[in-house]
PDB file of N, CA, C, O and CB in Angstrom:
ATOM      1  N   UNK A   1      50.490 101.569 176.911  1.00  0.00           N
ATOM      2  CA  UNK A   1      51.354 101.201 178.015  1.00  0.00           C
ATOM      3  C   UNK A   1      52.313 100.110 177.558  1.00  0.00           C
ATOM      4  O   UNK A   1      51.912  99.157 176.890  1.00  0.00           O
ATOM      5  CB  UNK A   1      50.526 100.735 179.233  1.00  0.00           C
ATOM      6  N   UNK A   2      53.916 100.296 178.020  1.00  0.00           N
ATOM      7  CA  UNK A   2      54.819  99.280 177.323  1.00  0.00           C
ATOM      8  C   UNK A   2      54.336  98.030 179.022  1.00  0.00           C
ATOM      9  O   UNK A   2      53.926  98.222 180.166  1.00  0.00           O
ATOM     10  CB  UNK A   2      57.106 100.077 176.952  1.00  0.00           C
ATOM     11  N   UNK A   3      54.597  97.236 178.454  1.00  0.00           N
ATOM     12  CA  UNK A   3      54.473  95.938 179.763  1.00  0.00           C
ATOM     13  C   UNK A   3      55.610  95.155 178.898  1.00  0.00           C
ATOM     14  O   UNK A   3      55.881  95.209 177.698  1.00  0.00           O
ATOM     15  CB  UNK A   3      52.537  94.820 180.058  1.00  0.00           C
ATOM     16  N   UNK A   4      56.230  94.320 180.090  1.00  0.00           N
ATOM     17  CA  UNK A   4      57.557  93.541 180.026  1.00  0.00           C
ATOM     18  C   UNK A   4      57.432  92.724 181.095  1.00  0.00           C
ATOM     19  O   UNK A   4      56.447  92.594 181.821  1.00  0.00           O
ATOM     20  CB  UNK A   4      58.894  94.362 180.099  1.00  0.00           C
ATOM     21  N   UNK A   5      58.745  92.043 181.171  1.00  0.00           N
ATOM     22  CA  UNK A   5      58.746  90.658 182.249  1.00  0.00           C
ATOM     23  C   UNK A   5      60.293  90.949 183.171  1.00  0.00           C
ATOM     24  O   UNK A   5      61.306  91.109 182.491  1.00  0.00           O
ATOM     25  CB  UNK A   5      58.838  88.744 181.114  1.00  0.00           C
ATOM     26  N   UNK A   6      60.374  90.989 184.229  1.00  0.00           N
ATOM     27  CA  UNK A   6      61.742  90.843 184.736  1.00  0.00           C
ATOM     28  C   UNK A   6      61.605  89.553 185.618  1.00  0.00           C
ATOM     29  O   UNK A   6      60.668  89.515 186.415  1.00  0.00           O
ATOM     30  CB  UNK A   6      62.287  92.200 185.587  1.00  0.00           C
ATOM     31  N   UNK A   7      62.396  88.583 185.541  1.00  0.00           N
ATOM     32  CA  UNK A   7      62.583  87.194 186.542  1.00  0.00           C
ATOM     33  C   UNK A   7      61.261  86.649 186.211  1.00  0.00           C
ATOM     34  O   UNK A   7      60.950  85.719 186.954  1.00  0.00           O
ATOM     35  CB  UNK A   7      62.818  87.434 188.420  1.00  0.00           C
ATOM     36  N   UNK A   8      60.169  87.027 185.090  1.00  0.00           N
ATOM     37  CA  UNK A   8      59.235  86.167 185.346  1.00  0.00           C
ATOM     38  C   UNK A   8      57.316  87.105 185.936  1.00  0.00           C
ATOM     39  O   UNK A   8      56.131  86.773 185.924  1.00  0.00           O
ATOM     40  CB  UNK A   8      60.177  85.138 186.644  1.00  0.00           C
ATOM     41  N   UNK A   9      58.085  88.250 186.327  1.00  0.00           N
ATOM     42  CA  UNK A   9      57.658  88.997 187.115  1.00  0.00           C
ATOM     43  C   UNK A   9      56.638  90.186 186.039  1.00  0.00           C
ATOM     44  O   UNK A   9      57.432  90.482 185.147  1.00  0.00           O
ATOM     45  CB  UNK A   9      58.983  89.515 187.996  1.00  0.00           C
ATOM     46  N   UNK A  10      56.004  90.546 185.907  1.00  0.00           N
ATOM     47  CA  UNK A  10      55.348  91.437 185.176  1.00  0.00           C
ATOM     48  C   UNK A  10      55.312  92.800 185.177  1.00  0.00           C
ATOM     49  O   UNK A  10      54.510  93.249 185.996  1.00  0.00           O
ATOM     50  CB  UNK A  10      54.414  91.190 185.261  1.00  0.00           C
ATOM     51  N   UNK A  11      55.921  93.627 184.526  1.00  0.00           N
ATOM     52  CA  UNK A  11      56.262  94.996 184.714  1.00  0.00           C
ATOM     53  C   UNK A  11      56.151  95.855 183.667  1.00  0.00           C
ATOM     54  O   UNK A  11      56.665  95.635 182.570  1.00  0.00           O
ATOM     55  CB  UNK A  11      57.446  95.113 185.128  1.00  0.00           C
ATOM     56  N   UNK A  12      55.155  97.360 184.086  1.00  0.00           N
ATOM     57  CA  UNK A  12      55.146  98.167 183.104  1.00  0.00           C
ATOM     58  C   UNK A  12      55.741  99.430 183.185  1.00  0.00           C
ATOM     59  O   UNK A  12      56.317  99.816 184.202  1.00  0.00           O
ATOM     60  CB  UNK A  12      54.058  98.283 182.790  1.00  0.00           C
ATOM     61  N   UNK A  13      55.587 100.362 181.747  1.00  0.00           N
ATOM     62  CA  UNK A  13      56.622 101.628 182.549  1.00  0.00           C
ATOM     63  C   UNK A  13      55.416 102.657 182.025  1.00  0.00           C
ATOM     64  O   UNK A  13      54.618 102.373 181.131  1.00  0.00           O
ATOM     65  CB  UNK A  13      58.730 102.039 181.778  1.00  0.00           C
ATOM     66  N   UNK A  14      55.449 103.834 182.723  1.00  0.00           N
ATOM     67  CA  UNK A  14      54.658 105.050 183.134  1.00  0.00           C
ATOM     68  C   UNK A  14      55.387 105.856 183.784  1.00  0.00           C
ATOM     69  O   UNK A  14      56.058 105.608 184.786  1.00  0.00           O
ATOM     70  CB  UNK A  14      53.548 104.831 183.904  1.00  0.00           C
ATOM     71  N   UNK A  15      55.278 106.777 183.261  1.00  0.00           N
ATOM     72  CA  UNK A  15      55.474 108.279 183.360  1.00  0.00           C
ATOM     73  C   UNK A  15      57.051 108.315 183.547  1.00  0.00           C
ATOM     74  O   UNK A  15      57.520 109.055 184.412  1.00  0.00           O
ATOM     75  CB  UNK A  15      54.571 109.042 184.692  1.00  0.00           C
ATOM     76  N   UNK A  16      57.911 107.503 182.724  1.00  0.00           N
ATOM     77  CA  UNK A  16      59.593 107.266 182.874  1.00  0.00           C
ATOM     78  C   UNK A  16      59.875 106.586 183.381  1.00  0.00           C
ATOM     79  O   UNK A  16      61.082 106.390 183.243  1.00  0.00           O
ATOM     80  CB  UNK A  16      60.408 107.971 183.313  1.00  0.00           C
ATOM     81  N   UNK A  17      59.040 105.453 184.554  1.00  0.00           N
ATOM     82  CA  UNK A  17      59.723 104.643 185.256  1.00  0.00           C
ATOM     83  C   UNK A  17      58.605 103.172 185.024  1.00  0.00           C
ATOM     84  O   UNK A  17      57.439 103.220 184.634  1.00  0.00           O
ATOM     85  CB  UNK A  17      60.003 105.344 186.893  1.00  0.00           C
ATOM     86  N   UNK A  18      59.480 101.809 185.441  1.00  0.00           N
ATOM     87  CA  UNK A  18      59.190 100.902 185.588  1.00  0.00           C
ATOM     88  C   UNK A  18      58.350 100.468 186.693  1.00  0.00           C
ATOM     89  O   UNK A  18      58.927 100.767 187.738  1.00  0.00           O
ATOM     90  CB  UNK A  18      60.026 100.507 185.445  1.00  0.00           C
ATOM     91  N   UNK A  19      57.191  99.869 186.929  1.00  0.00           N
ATOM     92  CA  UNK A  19      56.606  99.177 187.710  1.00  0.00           C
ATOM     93  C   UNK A  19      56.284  98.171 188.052  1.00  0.00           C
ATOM     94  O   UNK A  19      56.443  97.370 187.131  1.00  0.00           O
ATOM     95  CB  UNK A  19      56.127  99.358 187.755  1.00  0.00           C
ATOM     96  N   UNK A  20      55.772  97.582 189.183  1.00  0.00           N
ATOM     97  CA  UNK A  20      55.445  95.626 189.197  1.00  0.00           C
ATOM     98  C   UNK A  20      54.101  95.534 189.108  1.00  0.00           C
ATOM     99  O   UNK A  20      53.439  96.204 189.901  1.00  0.00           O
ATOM    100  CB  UNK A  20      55.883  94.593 190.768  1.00  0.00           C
ATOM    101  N   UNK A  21      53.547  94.844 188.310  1.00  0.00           N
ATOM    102  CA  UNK A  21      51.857  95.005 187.768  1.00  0.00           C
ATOM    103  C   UNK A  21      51.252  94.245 188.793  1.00  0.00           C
ATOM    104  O   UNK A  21      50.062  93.973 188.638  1.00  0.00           O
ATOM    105  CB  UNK A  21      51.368  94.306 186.102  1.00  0.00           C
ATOM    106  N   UNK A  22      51.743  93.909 189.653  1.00  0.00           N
ATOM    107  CA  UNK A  22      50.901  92.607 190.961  1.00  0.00           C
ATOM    108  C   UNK A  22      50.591  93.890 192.108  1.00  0.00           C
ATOM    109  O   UNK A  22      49.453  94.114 192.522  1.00  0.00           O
ATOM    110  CB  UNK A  22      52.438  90.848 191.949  1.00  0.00           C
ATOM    111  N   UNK A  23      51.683  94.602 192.494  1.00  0.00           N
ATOM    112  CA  UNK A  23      51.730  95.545 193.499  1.00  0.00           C
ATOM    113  C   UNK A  23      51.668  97.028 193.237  1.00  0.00           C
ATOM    114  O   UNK A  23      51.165  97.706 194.132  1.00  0.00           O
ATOM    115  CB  UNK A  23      52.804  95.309 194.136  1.00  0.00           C
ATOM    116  N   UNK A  24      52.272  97.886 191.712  1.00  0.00           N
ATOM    117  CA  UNK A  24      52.273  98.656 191.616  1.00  0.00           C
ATOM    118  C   UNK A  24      53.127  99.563 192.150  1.00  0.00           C
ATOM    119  O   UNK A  24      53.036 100.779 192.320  1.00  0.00           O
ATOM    120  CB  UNK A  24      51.523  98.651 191.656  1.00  0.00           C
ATOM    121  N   UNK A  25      54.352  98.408 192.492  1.00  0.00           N
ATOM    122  CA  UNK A  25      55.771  99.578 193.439  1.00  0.00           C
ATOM    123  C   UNK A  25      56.832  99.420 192.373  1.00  0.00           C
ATOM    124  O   UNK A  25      56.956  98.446 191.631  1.00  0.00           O
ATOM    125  CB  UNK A  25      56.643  98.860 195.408  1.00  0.00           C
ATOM    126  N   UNK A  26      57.686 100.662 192.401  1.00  0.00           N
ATOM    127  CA  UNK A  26      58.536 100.705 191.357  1.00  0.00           C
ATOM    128  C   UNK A  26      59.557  99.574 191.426  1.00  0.00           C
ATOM    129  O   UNK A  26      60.098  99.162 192.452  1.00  0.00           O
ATOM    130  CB  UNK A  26      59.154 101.996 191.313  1.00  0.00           C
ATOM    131  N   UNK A  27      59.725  99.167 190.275  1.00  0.00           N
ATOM    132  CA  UNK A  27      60.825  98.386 189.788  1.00  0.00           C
ATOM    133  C   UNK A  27      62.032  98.503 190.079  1.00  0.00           C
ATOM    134  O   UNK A  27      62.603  99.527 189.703  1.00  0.00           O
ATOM    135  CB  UNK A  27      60.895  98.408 188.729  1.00  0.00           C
ATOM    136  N   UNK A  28      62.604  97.723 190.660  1.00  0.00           N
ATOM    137  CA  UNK A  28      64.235  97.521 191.290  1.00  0.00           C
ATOM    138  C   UNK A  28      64.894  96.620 191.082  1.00  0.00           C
ATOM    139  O   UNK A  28      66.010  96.598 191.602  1.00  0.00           O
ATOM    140  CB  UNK A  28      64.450  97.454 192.539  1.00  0.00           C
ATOM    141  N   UNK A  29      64.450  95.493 190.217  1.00  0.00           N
ATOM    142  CA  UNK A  29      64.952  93.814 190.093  1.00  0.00           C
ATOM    143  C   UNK A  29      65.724  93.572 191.439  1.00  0.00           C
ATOM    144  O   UNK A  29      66.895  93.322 191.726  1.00  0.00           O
ATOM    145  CB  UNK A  29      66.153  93.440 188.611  1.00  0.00           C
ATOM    146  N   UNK A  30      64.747  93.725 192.024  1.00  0.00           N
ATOM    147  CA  UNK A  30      65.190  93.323 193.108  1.00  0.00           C
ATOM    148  C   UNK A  30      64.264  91.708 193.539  1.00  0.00           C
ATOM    149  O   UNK A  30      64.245  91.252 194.683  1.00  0.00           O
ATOM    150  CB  UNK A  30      65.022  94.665 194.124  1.00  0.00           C
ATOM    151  N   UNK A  31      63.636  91.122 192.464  1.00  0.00           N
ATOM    152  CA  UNK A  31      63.124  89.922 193.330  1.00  0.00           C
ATOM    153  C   UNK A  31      63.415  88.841 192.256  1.00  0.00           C
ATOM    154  O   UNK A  31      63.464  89.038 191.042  1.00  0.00           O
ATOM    155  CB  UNK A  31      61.379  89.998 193.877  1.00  0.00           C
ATOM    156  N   UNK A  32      63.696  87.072 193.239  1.00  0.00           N
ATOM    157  CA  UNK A  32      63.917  86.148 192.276  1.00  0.00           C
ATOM    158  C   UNK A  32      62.662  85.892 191.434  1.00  0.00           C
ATOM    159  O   UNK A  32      61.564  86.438 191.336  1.00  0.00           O
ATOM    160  CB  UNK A  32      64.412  84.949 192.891  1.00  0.00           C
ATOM    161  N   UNK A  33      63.506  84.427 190.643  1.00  0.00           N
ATOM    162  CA  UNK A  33      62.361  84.028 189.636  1.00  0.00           C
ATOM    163  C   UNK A  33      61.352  83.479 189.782  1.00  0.00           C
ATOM    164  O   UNK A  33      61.188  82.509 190.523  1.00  0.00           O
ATOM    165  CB  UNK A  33      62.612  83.408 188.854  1.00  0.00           C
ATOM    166  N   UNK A  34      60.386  84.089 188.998  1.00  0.00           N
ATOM    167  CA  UNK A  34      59.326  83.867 189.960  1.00  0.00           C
ATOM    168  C   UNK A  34      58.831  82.166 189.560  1.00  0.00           C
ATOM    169  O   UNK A  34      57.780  81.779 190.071  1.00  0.00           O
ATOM    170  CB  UNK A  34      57.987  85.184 189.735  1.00  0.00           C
ATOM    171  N   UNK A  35      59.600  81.209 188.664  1.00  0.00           N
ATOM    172  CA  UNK A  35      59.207  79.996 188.642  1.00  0.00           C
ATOM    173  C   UNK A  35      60.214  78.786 189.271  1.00  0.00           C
ATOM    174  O   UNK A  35      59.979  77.599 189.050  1.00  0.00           O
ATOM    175  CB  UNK A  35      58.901  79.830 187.300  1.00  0.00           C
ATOM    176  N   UNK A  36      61.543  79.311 190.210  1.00  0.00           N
ATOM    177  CA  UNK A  36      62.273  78.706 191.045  1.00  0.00           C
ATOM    178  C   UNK A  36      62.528  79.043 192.158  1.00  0.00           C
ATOM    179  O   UNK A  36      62.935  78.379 193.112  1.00  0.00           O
ATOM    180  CB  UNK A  36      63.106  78.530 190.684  1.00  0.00           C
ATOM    181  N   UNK A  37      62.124  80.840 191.993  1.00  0.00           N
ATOM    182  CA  UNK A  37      61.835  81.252 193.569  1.00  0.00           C
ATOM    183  C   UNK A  37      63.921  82.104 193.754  1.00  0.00           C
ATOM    184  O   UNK A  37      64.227  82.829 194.701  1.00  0.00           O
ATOM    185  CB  UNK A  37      61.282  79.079 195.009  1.00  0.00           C
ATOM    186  N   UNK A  38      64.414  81.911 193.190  1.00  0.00           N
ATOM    187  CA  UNK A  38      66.173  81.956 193.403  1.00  0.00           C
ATOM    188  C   UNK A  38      66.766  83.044 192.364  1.00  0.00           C
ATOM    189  O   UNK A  38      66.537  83.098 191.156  1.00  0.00           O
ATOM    190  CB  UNK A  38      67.014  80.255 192.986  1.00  0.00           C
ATOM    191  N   UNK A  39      67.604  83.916 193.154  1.00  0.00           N
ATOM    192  CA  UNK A  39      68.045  85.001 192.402  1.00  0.00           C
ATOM    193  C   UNK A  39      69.248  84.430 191.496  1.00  0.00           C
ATOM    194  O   UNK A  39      69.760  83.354 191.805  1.00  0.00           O
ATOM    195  CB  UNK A  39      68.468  86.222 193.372  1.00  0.00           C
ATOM    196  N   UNK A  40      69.671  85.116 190.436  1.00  0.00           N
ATOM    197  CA  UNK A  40      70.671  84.467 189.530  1.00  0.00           C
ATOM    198  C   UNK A  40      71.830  84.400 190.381  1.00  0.00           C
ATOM    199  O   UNK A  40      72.046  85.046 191.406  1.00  0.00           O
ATOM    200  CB  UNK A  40      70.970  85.243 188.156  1.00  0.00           C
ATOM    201  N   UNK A  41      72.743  83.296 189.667  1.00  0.00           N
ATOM    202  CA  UNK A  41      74.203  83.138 190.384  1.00  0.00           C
ATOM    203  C   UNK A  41      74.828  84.307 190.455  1.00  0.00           C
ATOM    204  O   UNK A  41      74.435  85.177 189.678  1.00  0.00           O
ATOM    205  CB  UNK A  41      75.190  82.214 189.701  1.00  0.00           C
ATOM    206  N   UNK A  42      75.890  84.615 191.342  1.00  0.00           N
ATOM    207  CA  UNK A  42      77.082  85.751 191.007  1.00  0.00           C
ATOM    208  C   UNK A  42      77.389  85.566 190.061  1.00  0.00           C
ATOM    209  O   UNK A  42      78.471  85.527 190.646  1.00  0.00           O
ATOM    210  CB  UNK A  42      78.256  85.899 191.661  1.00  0.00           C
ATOM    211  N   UNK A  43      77.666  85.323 188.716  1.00  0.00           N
ATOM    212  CA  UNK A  43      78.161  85.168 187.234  1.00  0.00           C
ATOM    213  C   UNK A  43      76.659  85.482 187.009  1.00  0.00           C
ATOM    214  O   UNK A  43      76.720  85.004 185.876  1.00  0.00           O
ATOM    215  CB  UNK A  43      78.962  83.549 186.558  1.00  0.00           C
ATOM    216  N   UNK A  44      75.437  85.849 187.097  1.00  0.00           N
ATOM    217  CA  UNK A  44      74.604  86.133 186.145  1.00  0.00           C
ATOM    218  C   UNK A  44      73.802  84.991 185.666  1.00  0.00           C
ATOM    219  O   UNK A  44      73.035  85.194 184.725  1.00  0.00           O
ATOM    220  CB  UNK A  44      75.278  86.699 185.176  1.00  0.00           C
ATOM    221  N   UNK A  45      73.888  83.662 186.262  1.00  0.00           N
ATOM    222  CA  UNK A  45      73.202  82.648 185.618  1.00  0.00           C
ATOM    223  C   UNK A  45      72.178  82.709 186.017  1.00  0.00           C
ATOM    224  O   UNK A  45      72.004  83.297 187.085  1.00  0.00           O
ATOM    225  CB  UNK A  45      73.578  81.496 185.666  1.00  0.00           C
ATOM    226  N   UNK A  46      71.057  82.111 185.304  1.00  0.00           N
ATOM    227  CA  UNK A  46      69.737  81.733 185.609  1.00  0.00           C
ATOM    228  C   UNK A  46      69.363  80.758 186.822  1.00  0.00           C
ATOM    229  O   UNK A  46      68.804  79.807 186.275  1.00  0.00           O
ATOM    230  CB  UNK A  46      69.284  81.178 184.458  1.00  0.00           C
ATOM    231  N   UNK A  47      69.404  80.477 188.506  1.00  0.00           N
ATOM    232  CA  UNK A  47      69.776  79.530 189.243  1.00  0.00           C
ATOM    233  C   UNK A  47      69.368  78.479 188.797  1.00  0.00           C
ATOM    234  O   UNK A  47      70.351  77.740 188.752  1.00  0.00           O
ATOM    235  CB  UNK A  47      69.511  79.640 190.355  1.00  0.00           C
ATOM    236  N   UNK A  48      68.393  77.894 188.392  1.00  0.00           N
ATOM    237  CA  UNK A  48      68.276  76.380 188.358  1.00  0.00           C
ATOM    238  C   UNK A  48      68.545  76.113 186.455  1.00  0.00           C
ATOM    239  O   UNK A  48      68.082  75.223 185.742  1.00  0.00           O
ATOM    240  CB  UNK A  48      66.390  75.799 189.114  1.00  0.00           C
ATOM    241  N   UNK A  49      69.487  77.309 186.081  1.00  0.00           N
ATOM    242  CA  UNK A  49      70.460  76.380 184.746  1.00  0.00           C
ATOM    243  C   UNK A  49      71.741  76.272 184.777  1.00  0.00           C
ATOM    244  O   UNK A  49      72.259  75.435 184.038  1.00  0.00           O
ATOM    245  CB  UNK A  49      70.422  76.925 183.338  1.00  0.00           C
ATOM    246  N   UNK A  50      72.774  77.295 185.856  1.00  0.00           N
ATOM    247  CA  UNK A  50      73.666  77.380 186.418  1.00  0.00           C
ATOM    248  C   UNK A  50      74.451  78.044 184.933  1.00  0.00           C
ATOM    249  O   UNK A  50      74.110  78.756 183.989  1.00  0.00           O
ATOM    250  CB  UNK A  50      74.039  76.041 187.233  1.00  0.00           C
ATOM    251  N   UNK A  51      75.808  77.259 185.439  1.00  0.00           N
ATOM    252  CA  UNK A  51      76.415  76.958 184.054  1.00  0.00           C
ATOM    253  C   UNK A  51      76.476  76.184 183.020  1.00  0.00           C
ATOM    254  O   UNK A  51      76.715  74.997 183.244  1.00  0.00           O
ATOM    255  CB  UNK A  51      77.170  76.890 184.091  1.00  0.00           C
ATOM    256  N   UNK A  52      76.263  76.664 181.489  1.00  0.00           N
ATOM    257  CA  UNK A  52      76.381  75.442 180.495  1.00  0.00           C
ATOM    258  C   UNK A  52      77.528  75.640 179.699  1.00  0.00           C
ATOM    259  O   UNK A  52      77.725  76.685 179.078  1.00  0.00           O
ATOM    260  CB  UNK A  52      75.146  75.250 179.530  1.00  0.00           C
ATOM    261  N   UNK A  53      78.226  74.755 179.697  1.00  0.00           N
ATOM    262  CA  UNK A  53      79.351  74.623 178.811  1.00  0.00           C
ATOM    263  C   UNK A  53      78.989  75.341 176.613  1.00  0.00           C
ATOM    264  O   UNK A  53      78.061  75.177 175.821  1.00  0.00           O
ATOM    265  CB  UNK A  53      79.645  72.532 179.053  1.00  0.00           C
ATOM    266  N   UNK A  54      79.602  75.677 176.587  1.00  0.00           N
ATOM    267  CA  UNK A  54      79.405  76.272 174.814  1.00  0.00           C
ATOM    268  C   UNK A  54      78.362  76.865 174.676  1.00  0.00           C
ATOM    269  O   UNK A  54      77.881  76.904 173.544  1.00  0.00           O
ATOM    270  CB  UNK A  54      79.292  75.227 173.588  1.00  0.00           C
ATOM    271  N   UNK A  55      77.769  77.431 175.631  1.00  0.00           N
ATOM    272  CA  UNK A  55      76.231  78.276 174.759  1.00  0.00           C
ATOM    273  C   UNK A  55      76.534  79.598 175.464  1.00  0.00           C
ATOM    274  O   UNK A  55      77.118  79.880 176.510  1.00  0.00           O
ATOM    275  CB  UNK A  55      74.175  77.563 175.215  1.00  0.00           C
ATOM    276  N   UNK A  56      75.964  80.260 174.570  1.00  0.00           N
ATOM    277  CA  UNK A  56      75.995  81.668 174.038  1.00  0.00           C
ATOM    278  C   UNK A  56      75.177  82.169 175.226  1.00  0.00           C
ATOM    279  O   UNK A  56      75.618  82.756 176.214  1.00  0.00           O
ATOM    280  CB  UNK A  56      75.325  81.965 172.415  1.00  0.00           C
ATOM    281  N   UNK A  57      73.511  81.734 174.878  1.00  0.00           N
ATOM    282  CA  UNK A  57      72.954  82.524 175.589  1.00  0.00           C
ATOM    283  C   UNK A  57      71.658  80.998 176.287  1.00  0.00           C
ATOM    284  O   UNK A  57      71.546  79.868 175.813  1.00  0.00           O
ATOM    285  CB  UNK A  57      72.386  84.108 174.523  1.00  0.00           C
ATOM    286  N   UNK A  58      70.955  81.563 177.408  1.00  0.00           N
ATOM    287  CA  UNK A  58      70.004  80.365 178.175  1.00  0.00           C
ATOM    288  C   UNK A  58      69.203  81.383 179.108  1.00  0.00           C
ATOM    289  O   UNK A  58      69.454  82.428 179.708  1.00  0.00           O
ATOM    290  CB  UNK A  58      71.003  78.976 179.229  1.00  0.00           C
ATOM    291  N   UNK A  59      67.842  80.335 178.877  1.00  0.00           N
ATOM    292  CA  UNK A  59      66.944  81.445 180.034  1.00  0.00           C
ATOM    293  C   UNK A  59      65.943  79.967 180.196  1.00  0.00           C
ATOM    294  O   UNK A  59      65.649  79.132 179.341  1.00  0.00           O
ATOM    295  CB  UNK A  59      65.873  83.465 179.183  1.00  0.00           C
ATOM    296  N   UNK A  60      65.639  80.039 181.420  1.00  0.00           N
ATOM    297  CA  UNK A  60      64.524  79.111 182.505  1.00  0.00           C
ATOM    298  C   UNK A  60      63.577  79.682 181.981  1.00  0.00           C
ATOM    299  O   UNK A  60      62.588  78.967 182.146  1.00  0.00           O
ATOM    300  CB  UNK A  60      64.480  79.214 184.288  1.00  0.00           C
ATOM    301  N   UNK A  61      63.221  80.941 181.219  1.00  0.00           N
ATOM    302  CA  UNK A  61      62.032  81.004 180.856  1.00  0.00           C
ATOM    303  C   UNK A  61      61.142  81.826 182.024  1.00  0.00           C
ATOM    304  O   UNK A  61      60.240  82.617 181.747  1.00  0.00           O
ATOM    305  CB  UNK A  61      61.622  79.598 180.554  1.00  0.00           C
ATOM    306  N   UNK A  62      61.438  81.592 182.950  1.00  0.00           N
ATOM    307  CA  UNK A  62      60.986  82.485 184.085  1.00  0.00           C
ATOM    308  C   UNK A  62      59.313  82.166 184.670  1.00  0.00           C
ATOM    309  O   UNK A  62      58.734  82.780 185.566  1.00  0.00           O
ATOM    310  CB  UNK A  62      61.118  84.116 183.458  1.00  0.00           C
ATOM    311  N   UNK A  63      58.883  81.230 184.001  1.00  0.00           N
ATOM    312  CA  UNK A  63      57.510  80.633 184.240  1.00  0.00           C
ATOM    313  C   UNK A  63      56.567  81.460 183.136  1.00  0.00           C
ATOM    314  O   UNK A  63      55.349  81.603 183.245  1.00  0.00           O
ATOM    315  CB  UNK A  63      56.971  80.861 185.961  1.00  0.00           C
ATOM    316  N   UNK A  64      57.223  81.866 182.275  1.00  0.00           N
ATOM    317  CA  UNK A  64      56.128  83.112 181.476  1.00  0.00           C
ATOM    318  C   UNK A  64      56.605  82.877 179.923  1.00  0.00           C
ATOM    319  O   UNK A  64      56.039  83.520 179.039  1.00  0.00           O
ATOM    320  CB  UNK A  64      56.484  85.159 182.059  1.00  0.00           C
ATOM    321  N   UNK A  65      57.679  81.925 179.590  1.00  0.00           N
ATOM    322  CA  UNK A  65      58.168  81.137 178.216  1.00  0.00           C
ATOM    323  C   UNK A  65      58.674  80.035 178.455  1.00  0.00           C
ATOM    324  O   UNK A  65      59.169  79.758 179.547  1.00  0.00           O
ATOM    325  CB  UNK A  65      59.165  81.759 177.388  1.00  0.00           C
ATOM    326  N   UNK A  66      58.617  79.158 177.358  1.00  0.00           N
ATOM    327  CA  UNK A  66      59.182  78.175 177.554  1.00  0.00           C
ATOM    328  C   UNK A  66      60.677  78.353 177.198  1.00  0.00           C
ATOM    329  O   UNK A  66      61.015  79.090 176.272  1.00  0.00           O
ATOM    330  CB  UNK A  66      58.512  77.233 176.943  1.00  0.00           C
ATOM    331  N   UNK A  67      61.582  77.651 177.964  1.00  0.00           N
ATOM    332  CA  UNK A  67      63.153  77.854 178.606  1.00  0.00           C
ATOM    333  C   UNK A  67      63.595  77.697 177.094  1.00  0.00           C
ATOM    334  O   UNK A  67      62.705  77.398 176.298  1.00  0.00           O
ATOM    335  CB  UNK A  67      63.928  76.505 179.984  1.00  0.00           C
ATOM    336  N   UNK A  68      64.813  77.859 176.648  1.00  0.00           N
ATOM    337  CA  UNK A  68      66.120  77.787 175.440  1.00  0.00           C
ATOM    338  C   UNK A  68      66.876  77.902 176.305  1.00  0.00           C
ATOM    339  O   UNK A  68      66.929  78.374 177.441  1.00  0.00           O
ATOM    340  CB  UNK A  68      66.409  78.875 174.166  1.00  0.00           C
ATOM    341  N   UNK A  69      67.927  77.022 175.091  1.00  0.00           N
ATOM    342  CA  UNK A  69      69.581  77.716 175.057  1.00  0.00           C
ATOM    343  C   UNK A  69      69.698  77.638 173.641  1.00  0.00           C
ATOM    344  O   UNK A  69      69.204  76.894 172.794  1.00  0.00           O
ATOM    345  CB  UNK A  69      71.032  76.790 175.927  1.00  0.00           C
ATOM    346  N   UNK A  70      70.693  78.859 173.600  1.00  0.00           N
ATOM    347  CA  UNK A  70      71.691  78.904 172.245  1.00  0.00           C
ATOM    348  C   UNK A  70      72.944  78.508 172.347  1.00  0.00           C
ATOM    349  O   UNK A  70      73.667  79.302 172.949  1.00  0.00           O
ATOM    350  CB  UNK A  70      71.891  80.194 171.683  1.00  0.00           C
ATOM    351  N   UNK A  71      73.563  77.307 171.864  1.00  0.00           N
ATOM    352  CA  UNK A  71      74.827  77.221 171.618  1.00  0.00           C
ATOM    353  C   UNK A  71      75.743  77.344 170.846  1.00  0.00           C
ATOM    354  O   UNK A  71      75.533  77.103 169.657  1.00  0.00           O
ATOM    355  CB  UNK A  71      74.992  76.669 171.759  1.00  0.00           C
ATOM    356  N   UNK A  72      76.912  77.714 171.243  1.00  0.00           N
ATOM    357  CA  UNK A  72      78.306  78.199 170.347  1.00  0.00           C
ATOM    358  C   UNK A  72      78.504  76.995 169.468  1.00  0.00           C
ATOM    359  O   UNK A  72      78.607  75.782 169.652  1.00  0.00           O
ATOM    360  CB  UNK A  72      79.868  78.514 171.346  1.00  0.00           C
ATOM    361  N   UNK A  73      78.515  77.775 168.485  1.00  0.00           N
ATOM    362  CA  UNK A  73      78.699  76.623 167.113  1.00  0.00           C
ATOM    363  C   UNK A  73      80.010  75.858 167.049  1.00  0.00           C
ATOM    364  O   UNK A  73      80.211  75.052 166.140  1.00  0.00           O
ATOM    365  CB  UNK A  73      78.664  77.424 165.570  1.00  0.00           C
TER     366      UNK A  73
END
């Protein structure tokens, strides 16, 4: 079985589709993170990292890693 994380959230896929391993209903990213509770900004940000000036890429980590950023050199 592949298992993955969306927002924090725990999800596997079977029989072609994605699932939520807490409930077992298909996957829709439809819910926030599960370690601020808040869906990303309209631009796609992570809510509680917003925007960062020069970096590439950033993740809160989602309660399931510890958070990075990568910044533009």
């Amino acid at each position: 079985m592949v298992i993955s994380y969306s927002r924090g959230h725990k999800i596997y896929f079977k029989n072609g589709k994605w699932f939520y391993a807490d409930n077992n209903e298909e996957y829709k990213d439809q819910r926030p993170c599960a370690r601020c509770k808040h869906f990303p900004t309209k631009e796609g940000y992570d809510y509680c990292l917003g925007h960062i000036d020069n970096v590439i890429s950033a993740c809160c980590g989602h309660g399931v890693e510890k958070s990075y950023i990568i910044k533009n050199k």
